[in-house]
N, C-alpha and C positions, 0 to 999 in steps of 0.2 A: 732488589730490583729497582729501588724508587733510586738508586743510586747511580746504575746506569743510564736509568733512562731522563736523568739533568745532565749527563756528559753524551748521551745520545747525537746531539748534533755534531760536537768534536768526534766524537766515535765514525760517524758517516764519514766526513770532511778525511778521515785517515783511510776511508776506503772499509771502514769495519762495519760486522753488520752484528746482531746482538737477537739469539733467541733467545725463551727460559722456558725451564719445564719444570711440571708440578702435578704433586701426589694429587694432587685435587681434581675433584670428576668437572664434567665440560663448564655446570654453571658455573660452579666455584672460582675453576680458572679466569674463565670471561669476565667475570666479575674483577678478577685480578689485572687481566688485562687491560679492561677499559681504561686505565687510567696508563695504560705504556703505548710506545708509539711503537713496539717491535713485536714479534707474535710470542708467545704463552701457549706451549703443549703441556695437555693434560694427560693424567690416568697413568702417570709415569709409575713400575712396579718390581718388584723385589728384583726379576729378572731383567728390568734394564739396568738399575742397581749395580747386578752385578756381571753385566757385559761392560759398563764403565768402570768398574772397579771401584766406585763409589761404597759407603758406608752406610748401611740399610738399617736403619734403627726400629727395631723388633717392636716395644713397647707402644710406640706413637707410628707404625706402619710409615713410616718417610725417608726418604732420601736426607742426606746430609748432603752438606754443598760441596758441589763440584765444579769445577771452569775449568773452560779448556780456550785456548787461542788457535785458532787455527792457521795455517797459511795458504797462502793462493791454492797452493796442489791439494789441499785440503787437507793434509798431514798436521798432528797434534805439535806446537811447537813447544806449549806450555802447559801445565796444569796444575792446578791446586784442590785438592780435597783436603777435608773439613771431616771433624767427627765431633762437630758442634757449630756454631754460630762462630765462632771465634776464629779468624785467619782466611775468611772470604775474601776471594779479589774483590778489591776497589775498582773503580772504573778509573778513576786517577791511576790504578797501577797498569793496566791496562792500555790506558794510552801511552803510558812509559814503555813498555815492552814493547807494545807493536812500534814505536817510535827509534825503538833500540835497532830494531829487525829491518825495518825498513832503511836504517840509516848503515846495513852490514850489508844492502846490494850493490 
């Protein structure tokens, strides 16, 4: 998160906006949040998991990481899942992509 939210400003300037969500109940989150400029939903659970198609890891009750990119019509352009920490969008990748997208109108 702390990743996006240092390309946050470049992320705006291209027109993008940047939520995150998390297993964590409302303080836990907010507490996560304070330190982002964009919102943090909480109390995220095996069932949103797995309407994202997301990888719900049993042992530690959490979500693995998911992104998705969206575009204007709000249709998924991109996505990347994770069944670990390893191979999470960058926000550098991020601005590449929607850079690519925007430059195929």
């Amino acid at each position: 998160m702390a990743d996006f939210e240092r390309e946050s400003e470049l992320l705006a300037s291209l027109g993008a906006k940047i939520y995150a969500a998390s297993v964590d109940d409302i303080d836990n989150a907010s507490e996560i949040a304070s330190n982002l400029s964009y919102p943090v939903a909480h109390g995220v659970t095996r069932a949103d998991a797995d309407k994202l198609g997301s990888w719900w890891e049993d042992r530690r009750s959490i979500i693995q990481p998911s992104e998705f990119i969206l575009g204007a019509d709000g249709k998924v352009v991109l996505s990347t899942y994770s069944s670990g920490p390893i191979g999470r969008m960058l926000a550098t990748d991020a601005v590449k992509m929607i850079d690519m997208y925007e430059s195929r109108k």
